[in-house]
N, C-alpha and C positions, 0 to 999 in steps of 0.2 A: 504494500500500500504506500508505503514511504517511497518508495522508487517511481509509483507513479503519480503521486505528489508532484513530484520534483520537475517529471516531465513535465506534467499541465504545467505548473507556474513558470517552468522555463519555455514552453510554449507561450504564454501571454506575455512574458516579460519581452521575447525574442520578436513577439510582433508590436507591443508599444516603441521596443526600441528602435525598432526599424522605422514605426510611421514617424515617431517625434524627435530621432533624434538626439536626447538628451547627453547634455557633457557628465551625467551621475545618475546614478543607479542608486535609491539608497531601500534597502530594506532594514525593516524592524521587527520587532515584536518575537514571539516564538519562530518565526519563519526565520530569522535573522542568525537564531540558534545552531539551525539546521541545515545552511546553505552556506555553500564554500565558494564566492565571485573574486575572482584576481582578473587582472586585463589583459589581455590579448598581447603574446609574446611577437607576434608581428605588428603590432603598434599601430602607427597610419599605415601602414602597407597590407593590415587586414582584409581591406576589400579587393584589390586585386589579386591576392593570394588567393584568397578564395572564389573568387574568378577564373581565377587560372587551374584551381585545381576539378570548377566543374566543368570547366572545357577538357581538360584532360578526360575525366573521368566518362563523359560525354564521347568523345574521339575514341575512348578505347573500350568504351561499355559492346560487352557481345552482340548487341542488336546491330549498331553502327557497324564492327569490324564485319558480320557476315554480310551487312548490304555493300561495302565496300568490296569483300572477296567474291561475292557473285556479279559484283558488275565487274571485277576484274577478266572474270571467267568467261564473259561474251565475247 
């Protein structure tokens, strides 16, 4: 139950921060107790990193590679 806790409020928190933005994050109360947020070890280059890593991941996902190797194959 705690694990999926954790998800939902890190699902809400991951789409407030997205819509607004915000330079802080602060939580409180017993949720505060229970939640470990440190910052993003790529810093400002967070968003392109992760950009880049769903293009990759996209470029190499199985679906991609086999429509690339069947069209190779004509």
């Amino acid at each position: 139950m705690v694990r999926e806790a954790g998800r939902s409020v890190g699902e809400v928190l991951a789409g407030l921060v997205n819509f607004f933005n915000p330079d802080t994050v602060v939580v409180g109360g017993a949720l505060a107790a229970v939640l470990r947020i440190e910052p993003s070890r790529t810093g400002e280059n967070a968003a392109a990193v992760g950009a880049g890593i769903l293009a990759v991941e996209h470029a190499l996902s199985p679906r991609q590679v086999d429509r690339v190797l069947a069209g190779a194959a004509r």
